[in-house]
Residue, then its C-alpha position, 0 to 999 in steps of 0.5 A: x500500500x502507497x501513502x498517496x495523498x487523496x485527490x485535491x490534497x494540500x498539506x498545511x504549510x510550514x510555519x517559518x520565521x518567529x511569531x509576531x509579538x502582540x502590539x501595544x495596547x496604547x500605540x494606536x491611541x498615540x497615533x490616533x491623537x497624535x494624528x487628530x492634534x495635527x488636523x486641528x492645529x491645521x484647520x482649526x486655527x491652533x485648537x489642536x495645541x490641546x491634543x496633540x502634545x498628549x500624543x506626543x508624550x504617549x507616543x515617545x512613552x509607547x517607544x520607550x517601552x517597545x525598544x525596551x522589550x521588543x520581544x514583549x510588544x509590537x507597533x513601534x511603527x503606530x507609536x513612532x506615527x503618533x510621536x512625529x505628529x503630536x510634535x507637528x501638531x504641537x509646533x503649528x499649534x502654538x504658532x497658530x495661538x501666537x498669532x491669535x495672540x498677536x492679533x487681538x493685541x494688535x486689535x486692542x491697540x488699534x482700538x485704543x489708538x482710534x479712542x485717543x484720537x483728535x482729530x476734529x475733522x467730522x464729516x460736517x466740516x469735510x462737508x462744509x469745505x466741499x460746499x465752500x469749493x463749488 
């Protein structure tokens, strides 16, 4: 008797290379708010100074642990996401706030200046000079 496989027959295939360790719980979460913190600092005018220092901080944590013990945890690559746009977002957000600021000192200045103004012409006297002309 030969020890032929039945017709359609595949065998399973061998497994190779070392198993993958699980990825971090926390490295989605740092990329998630790192990746949210950058958008709001671009499009809503520095809003996200708020969010993305914390996927900043996450993800160079997330790192910290990942290098630490690779065999342990996966997802450096999330975490590493998380840790460059966190920064991104958090430089353009504060510059953002800074021109914000910038701005309403500008405002507020205009707005005293113009108070302090005195200049007595009004639009009678520019009136009453171009009726004198004609």
């Amino acid at each position: 008797m030969t020890d032929t496989p039945p017709p359609g027959y595949q065998p399973a295939p061998a497994p190779y290379g070392f198993p993958q360790p699980p990825p971090h719980p926390e490295a989605n979460t740092a990329m998630v708010l790192g990746i949210v913190g950058l958008c709001l600092s671009v499009m809503c005018g520095g809003i996200g100074v708020f969010v993305a220092p914390f996927g900043w901080v996450k993800g160079k944590r997330v790192m910290a642990e990942i290098d630490a013990n690779p065999a342990a945890y996966s997802g450096r690559g999330n975490a590493q996401a998380g840790f460059i746009t966190g920064l991104i977002g958090t430089i353009f957000g504060a510059l953002y706030m800074l021109f914000w600021i910038a701005y309403i000192i500008f405002i507020i200045v205009m707005i005293v200046v113009a108070s302090n103004e005195t200049d007595s012409t009004t639009f009678d006297n520019i009136n009453a000079m171009l009726s004198s002309r004609i």
